[in-house]
VEXVEXLO-985919 format. One record per atom (N, C-alpha, C): residue in one letter; y, x, z. Coordinates in steps of 0.05 Angstrom, whole numbers, plus 5000, padded with zeros to 4 digits. Layout:
AYXZ
...
This chain:
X657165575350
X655865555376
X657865415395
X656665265404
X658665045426
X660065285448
X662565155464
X663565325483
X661565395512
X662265525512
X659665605542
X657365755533
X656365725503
X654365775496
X654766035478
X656166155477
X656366405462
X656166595466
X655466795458
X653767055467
X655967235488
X656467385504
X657067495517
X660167755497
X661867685500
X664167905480
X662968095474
X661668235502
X660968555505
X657768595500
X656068785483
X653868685475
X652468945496
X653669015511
X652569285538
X654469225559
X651769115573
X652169005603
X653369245617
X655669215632
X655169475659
X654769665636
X655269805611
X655670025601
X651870115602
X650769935606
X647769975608
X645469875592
X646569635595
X644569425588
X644369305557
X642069345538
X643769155503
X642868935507
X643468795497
X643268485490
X643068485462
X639268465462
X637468485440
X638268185422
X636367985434
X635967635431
X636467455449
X637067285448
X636567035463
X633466945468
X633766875496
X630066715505
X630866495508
X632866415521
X632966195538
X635766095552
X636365915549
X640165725561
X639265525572
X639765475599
X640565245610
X643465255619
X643665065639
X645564945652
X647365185665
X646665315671
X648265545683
X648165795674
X647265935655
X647366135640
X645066245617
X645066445606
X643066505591
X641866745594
X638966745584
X637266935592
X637167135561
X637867305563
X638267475544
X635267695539
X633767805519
X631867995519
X633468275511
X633668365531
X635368665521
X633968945524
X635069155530
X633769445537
X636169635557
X634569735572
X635369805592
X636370175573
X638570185565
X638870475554
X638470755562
X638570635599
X638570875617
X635470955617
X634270805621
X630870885626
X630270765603
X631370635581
X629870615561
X627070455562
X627670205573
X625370015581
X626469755574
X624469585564
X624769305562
X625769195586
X628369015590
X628968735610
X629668575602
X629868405621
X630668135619
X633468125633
X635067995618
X639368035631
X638667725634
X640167635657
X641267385655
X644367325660
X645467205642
X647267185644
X649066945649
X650966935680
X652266685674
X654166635652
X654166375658
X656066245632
X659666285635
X660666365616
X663166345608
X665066185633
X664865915629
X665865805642
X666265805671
X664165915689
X662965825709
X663266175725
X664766325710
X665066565722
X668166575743
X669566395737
X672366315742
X671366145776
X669466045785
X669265845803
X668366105819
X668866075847
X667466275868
X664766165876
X665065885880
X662865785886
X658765805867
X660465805840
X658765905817
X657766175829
X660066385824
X658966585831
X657766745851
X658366605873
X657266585895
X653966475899
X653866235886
X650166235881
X649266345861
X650066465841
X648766725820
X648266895844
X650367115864
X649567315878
X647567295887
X647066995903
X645967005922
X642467065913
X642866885887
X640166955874
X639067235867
X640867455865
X640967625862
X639467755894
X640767695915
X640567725942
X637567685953
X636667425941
X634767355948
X632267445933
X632367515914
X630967585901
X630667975907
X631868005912
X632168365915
X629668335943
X629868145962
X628268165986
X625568145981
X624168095963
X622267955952
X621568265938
X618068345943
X616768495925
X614468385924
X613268365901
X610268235900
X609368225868
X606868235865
X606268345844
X606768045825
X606467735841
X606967465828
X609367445833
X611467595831
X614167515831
X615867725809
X617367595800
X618567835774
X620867905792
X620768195789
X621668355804
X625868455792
X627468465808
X629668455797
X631168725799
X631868825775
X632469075779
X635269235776
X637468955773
X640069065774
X641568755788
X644468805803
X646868645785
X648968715792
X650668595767
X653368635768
X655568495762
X658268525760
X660168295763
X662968515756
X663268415730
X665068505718
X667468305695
X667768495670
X671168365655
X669768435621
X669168185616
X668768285593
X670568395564
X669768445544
X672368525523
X674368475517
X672968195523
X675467925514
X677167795536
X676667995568
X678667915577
X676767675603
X674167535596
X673467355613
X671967545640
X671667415661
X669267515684
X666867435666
X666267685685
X662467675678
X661667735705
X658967615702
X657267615726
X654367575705
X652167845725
X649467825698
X648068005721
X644967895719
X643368075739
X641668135714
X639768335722
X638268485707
X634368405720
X632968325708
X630668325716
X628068445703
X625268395709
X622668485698
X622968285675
X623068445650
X621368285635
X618468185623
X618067925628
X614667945626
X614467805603
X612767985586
X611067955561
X610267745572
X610067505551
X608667315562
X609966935549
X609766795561
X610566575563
X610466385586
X612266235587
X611466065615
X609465875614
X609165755636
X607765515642
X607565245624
X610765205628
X611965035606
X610564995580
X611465245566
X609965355542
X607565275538
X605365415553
X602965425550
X601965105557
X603465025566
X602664645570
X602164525547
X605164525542
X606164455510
X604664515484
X603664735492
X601264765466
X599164725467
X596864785505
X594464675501
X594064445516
X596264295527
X596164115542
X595063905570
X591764045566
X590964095589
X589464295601
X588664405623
X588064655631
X584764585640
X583764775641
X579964765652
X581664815672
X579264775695
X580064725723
X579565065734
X578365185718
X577265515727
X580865625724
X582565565700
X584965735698
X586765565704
X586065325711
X587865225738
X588265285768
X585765375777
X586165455802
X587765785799
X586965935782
X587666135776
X590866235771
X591565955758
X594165955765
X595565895779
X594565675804
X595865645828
X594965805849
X593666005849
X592166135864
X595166365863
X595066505838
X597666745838
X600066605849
X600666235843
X602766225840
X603266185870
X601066135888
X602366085920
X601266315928
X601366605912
X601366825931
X603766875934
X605866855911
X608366925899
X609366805920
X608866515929
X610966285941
X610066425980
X607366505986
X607166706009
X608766896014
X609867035987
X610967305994
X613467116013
X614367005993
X617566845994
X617566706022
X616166646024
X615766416057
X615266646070
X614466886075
X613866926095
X617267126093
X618167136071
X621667386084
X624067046094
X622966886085
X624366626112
X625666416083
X624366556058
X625566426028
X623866176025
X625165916012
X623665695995
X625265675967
X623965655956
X624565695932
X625165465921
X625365155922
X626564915922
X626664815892
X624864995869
X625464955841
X622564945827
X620965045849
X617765175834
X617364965812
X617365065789
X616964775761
X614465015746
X613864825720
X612365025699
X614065165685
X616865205683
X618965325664
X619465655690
X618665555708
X619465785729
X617165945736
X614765865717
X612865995729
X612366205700
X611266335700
X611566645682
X608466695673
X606966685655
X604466665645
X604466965629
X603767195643
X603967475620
X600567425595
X601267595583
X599367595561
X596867715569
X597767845597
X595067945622
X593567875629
X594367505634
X593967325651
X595067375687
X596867575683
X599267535705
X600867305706
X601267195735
X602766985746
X604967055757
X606967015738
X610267065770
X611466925767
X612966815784
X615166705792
X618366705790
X618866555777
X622566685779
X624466575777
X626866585781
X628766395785
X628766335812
X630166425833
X631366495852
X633966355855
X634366215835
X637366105832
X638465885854
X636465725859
X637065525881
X635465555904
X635065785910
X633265835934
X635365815954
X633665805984
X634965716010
X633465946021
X635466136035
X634466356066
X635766156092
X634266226108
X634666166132
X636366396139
X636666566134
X638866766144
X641266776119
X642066576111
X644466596096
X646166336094
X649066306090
X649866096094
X648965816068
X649065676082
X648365496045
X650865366042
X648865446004
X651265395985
X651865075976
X649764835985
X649564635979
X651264515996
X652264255993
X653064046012
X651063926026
X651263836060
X649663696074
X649063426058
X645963446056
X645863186037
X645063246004
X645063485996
X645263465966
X642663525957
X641763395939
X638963415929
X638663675912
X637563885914
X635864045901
X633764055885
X633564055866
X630864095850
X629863985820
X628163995811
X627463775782
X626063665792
X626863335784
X626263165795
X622163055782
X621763175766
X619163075760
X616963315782
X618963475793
X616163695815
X618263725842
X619463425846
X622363425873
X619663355892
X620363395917
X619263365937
X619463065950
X619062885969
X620262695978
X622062765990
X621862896008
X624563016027
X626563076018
X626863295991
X628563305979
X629763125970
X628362845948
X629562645943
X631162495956
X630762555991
X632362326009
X633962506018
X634162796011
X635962956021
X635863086039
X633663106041
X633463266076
X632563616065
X632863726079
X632863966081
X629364076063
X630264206052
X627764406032
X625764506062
X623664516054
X621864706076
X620164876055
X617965056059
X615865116059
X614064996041
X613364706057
X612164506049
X612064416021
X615564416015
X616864315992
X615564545972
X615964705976
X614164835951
X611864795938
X610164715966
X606964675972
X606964415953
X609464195961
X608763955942
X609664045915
X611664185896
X611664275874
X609564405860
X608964575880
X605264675869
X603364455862
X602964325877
X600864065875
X601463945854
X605063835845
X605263775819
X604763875792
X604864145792
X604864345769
X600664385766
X599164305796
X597064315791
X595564115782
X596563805781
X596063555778
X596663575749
X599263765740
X599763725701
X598363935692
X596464055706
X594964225689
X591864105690
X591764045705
X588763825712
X588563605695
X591263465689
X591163175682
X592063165651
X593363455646
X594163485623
X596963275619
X598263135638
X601162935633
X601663025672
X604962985671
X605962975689
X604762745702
X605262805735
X604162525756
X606262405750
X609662465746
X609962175752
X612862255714
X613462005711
X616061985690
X617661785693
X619661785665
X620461505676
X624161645654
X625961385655
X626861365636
X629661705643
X629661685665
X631561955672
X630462005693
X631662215707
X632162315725
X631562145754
X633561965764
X633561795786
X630861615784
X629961585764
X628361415770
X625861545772
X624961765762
X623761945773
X622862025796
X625662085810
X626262165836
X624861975856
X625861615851
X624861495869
X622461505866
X620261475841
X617261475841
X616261715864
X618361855865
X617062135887
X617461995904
X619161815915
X619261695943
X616761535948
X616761345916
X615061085926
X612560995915
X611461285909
X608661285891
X607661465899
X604661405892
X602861565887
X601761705870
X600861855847
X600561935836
X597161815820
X596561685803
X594361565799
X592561805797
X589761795797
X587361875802
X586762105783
X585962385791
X586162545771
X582862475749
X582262615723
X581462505716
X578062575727
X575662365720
X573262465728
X572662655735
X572562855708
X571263135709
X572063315734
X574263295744
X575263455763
X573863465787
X571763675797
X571163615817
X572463535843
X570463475867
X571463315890
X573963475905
X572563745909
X574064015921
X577164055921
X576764035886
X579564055871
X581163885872
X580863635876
X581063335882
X582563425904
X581363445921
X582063465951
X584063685953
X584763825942
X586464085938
X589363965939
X589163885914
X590963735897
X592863485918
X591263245929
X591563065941
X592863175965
X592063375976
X593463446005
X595663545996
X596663705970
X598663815975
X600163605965
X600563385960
X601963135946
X601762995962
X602362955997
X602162856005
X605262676018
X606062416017
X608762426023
X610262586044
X608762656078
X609662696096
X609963056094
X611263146097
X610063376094
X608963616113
X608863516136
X607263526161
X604763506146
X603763346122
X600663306126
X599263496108
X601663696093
X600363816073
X600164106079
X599664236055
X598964606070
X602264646082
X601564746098
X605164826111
X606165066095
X605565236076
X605965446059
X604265506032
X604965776022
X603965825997
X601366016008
X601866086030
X599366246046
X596666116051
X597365816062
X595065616071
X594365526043
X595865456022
X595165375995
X592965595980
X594165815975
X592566055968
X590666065984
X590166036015
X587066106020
X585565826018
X587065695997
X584865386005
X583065495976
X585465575956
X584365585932
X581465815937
X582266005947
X580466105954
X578066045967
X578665885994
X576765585996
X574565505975
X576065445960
X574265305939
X572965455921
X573265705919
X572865815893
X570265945911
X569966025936
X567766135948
X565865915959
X565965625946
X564465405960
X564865265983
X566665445996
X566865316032
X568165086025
X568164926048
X569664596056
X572864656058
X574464556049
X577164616059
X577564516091
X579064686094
X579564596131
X580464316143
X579464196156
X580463866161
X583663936159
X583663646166
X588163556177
X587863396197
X587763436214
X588163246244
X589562996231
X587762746235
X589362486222
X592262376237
X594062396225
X596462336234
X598462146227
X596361926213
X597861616211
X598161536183
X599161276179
X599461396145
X601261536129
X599961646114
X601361896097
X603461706082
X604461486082
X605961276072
X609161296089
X608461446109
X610661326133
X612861486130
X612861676114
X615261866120
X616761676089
X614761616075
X616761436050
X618761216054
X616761086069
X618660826075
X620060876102
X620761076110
X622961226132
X624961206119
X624561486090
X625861526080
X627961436060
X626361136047
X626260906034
X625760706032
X627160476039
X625760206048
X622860106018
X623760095999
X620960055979
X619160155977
X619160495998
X616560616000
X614260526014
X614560366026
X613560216041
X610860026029
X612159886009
X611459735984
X608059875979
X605959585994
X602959725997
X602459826021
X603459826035
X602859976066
X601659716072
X598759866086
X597359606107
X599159526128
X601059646137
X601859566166
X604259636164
X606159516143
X609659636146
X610859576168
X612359716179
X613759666207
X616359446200
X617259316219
X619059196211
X622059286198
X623159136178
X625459336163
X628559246175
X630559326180
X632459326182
X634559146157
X636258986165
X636458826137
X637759036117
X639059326129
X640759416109
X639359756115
X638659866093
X637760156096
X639560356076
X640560586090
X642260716068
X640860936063
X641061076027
X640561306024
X642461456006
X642961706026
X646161806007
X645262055996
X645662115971
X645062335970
X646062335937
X648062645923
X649362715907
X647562635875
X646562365877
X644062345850
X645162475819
X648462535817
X649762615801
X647762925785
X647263055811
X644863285805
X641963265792
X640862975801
X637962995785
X638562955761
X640562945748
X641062825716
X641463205704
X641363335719
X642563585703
X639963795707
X638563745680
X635863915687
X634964075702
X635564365701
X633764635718
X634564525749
X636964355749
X638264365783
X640764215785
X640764145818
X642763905825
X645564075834
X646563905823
X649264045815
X649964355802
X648964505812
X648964765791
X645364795784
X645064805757
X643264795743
X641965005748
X639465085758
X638265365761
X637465405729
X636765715727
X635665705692
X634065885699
X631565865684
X629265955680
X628966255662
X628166525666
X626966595653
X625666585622
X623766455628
X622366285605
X623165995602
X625865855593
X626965625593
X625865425579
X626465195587
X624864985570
X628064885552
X629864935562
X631864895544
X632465025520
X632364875493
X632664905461
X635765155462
X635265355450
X637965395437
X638565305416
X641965285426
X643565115398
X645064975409
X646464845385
X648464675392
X647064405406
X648364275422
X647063985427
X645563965461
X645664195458
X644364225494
X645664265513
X648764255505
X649964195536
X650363895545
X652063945566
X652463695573
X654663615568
X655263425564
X658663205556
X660463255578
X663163365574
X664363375600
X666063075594
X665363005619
X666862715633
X669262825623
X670162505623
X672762415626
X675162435651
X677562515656
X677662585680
X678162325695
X678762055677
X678561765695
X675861595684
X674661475697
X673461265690
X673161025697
X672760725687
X673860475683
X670060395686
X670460245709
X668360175720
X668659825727
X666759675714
X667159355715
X664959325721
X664459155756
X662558995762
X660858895748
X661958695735
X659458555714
X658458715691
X658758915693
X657359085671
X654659215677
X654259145712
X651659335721
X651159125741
X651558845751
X651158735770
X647658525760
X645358555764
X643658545769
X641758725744
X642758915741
X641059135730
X639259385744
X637459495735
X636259655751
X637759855766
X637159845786
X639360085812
X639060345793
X636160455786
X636360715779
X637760775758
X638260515731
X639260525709
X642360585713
X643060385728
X645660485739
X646660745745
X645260695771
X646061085778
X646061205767
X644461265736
X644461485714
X646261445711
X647661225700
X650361195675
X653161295701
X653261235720
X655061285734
X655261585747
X653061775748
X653061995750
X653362135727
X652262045705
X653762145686
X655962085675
X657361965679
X660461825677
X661562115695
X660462225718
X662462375732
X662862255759
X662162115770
X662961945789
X659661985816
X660462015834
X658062105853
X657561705867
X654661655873
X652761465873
X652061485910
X652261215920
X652161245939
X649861015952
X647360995951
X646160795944
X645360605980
X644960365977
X646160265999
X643260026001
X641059906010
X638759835995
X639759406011
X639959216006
X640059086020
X637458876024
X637458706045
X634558596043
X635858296029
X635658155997
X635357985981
X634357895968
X633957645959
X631857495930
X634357475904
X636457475925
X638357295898
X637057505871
X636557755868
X635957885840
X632858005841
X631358205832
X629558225839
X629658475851
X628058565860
X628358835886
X629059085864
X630259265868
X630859575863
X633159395838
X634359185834
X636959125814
X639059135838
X640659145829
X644159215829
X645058865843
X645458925870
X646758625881
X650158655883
X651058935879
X654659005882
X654759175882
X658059365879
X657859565872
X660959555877
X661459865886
X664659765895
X666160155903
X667560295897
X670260065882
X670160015856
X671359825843
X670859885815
X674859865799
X674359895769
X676759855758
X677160095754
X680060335748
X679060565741
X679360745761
X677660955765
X676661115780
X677061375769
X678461595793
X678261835784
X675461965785
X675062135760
X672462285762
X671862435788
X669562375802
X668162485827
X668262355849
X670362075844
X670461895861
X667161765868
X665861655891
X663861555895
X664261265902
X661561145884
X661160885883
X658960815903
X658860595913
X657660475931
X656160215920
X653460245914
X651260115896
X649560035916
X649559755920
X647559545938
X645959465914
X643259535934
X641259405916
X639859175924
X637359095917
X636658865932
X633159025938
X632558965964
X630558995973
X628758725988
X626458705968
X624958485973
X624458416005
X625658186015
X624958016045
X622458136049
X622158196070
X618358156082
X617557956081
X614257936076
X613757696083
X613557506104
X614357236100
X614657086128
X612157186148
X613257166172
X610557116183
X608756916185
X606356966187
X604256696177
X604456426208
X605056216190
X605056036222
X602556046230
X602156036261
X598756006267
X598755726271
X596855636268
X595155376265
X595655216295
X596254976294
X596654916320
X593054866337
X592854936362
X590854956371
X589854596385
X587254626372
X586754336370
X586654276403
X586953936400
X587453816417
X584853756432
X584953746459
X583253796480
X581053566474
X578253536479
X575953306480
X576753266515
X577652936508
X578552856546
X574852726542
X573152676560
X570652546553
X571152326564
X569252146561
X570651846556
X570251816592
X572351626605
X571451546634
X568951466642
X566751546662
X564551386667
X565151036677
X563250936666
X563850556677
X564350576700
X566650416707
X566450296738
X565250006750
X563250176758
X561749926783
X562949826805
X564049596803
X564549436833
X563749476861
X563249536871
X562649576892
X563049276908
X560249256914
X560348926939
X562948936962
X564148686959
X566048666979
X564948507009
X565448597032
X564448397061
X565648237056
X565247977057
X566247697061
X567747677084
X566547797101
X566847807132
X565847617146
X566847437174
X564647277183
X565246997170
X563546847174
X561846537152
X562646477176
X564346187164
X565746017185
X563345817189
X564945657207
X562445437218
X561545327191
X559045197189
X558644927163
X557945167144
X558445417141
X558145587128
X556545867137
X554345927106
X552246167122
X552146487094
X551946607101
X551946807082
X549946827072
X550546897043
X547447017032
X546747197050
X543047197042
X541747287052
X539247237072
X538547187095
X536047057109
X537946777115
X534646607113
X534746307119
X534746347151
X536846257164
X536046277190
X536545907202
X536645787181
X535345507191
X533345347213
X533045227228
X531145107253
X529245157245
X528345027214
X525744987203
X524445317196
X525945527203
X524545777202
X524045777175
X524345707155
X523245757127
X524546077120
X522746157107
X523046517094
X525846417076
X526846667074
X529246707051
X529046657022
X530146597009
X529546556986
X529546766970
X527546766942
X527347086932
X529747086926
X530947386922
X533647426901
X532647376867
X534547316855
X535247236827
X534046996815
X534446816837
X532546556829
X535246446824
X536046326798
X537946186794
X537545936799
X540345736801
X539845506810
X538445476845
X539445616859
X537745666886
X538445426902
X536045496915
X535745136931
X537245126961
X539445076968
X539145157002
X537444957017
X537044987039
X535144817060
X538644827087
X537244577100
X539544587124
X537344367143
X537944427164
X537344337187
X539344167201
X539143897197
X540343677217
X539243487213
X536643567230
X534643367232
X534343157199
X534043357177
X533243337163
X532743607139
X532243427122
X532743607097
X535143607077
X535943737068
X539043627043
X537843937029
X538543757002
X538344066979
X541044066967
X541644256961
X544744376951
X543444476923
X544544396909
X544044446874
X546744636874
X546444946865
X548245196865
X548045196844
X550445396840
X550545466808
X550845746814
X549345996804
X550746286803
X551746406783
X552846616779
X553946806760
X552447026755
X550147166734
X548947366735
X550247526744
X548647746765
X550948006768
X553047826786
X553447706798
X555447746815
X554347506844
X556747436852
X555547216872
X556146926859
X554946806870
X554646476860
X555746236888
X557146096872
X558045856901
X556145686886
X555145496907
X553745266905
X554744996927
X554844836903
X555144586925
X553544356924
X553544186947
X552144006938
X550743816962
X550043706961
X549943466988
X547343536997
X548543457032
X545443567049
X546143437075
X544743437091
X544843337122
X547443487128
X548443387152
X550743467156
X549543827171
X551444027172
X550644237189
X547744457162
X548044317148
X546244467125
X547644587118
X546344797111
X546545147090
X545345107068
X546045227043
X544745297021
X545345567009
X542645616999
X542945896984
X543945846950
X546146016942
X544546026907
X544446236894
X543746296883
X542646646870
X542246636841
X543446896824
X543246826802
X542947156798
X540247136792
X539847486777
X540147636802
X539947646820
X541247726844
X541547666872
X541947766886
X543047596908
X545947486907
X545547256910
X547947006907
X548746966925
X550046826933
X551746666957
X552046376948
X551346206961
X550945956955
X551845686985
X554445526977
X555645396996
X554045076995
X554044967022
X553744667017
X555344557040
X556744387030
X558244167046
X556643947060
X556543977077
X555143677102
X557043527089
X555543187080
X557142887078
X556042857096
């Protein structure tokens, strides 16, 4: 049996407890099936690991679980009934709480073999499981882990809850770093993923997941590890559950999977009376519309964005920091919570590799590869991920544009991983706005000019005012005849211009006038010989 993984020196806990079988090993200790000698009753021992009894910090979130869990009574919660912290035979610390053991199997389990659930013993099971998550929210607890390995299926068809291991009180100091992600990443919250503080909510969205893999029969989201996981919680949706599911349940489901978490049940109290909701026919209660449910993603993450009718404008450089070293380590980030009913195999082969204490890190070994692919290999290398998003084409969006420091690195050192985040699109040029209709100028008409006054020998168009009294000549008689008076007759042969005035010349008694007119009234001269 590998180190860490070996049964306990002493086979009576606290001079109390036997240590029957093994159930279950994860990352931080093992769940033992023993008997309580004093009362002579079936429990459940959990016990931390070997290793991890020497760290205060270790032992310090075992208590607390211990702590937190003691506050907690409810018939959907497995109830805890010792702990202690002692020296075992061989000389190591021990640290081991004592709990309910429930006949039964988990969630996990029961997946794994019928794979998908009728929707009658699906509500049924999220119905117990957000009474459990009520009790806990309302003593000031979130439970930051709710998975199907943590959920407890008795042979009753009792629902509890357990694993207390990475829970958060508001009345106790935390044991995490500002910034450190909590949770399994296939039922992580968004918030969690970007690091922000666990709520309430965060449970509400773990429920929704565990109710979506019992509806859909497959997890909403996968993917090749851990990190990349994580981001699908940032920057997805979860595709469409299947037909059969009615609308109700639909709607159940959808609200509590909502990115923001303002938009979803605010507890396991509002969850439980929706289920209830539904199961008595009523409408579930509106949500005051509060923008899109998209917006807390791409806050949180510039690619969440990716599909938004109306993305706000992005900043060329967005950072998100947070310990991703943790989503790679199953039950929990950085210290592994363990389950009750574990989904982790016993045996050899299920721990994890302890790093190296230096590691040799070369640029071109990860420089336009997938960001998330990266960050696995470098969190598992030992080395904490510091992800940095930039706005580029040179590679394609979510690959690796730099990465720094590199060369060799002590283990736990943090790397600084630029990725490339797709440009926005240009904005659209608008169309230049067509050019104005000038309408064409109206014709210009001349306007008649006054001659002014007609010198001597000379008479204006218009009346004959000759001795001989003869009438005027009509207008537009071309070729117009003048008449003149000196003591005779003389005709003036004119010439006119249609449309305009006409000179005429031409021989006549001396002191003669002539008209000439052309189309018009003319003007027509004659010279006295």
């Amino acid at each position: 049996m590998t180190a860490g993984r070996r049964p306990p020196s002493t086979r009576l806990l606290g001079g109390r407890y036997e240590l029957l079988s093994l159930l279950a090993t994860g990352g931080m200790g093992q769940v033992w099936r023993a008997r309580d000698v004093v009362l002579r009753r079936p429990v459940a021992a959990k016990v931390l690991r070997s290793e991890y009894t020497g760290d205060a910090t270790f032992v310090a979130r075992f208590r607390a679980e211990a702590q937190h869990s003691a506050l907690l009574t409810h018939r959907n919660i497995a109830a805890l009934f010792d702990y202690g912290e002692g020296v075992a035979d061989d000389g190591e610390p021990l640290a081991y709480l004592v709990m309910e053991l429930v006949e039964g199997e988990s969630l996990a389990q029961l997946l794994e073999r019928e794979g998908r659930l009728t929707v009658a013993r699906t509500l049924e099971v999220l119905r117990q499981t957000a009474a459990g998550l009520a009790a806990a929210h309302d003593a000031g607890l979130v439970h930051r882990d709710v998975k199907p390995g943590n959920v407890l299926v008795g042979t009753d068809g009792t629902v509890k809850i357990t694993d207390f291991g990475i829970a958060w009180s508001a009345a106790s100091a935390p044991l995490t770093q500002t910034g450190q992600v909590v949770g399994t990443a296939h039922y992580l919250s968004p918030e969690q993923a970007a690091g922000s503080k666990a709520g309430p909510a965060s449970d509400v969205y773990a429920l929704g997941m565990i109710g979506y893999e019992c509806l859909a029969g497959r997890r909403a989201f996968d993917g090749e590890n851990s990190v990349q996981i994580a981001l699908r919680q940032l920057r997805e949706v979860p595709d469409p559950l299947p037909a059969d599911v009615p609308a109700q349940v639909r709607a159940l489901i959808d609200r509590a999977l909502l990115k923001d978490p303002a938009e979803r049940f605010p507890d396991g109290a509002a969850f439980r009376d929706a289920v209830d909701d539904i199961r008595a026919g009523r409408p579930l209660p509106p949500v005051a519309p509060r923008g899109d449910t998209r917006a807390f993603a791409a806050t949180a993450f510039p690619a969440a964005s990716a599909g938004a009718s109306a993305p706000a404008p992005r900043p060329a450089r967005r950072r998100l920091v947070a310990p991703l070293a943790a989503l790679l380590i199953g039950a929990g980030l950085g210290v592994a919570a363990l389950q009750v009913w574990g989904d982790a195999p016993v045996g050899p082969g299920t721990g994890t590799t302890e790093a190296p204490e230096t590691v040799v890190l070369a640029a071109s070994d990860h420089l336009g590869r997938p960001v998330a692919d990266v960050a696995a290999e470098l969190t598992a290398a030992g080395l904490g991920v510091d992800l940095v998003g930039a706005e580029s084409s040179a590679v394609p969006a979510d690959h690796v544009l730099d990465l720094g420091p590199v060369g060799t690195l002590t283990r736990g050192s943090v790397v600084t991983v630029t990725y490339a985040i797709a440009p926005p699109d240009p904005e659209p040029v608008p169309a230049p706005d067509p050019a104005p209709v000038v309408p064409a100028p109206a014709p210009v008409v001349p306007l008649p000019v006054d001659p002014g006054p007609v010198p001597d020998g000379e008479q204006d168009q218009g009346d004959d005012d000759s001795d001989d009294g003869a009438d005027d000549e009509p207008p537009g008689n071309p070729g117009g005849n003048g008449n003149g008076n000196a003591g005779g007759n003389g005709n003036a042969g004119g010439n006119g211009n249609a449309g305009g005035n006409g000179n005429g010349s031409g021989n006549g008694n001396a002191g003669g006038n002539g008209n000439g007119a052309a189309n018009g009234r003319g003007r027509g001269l004659s010279r006295a010989t």
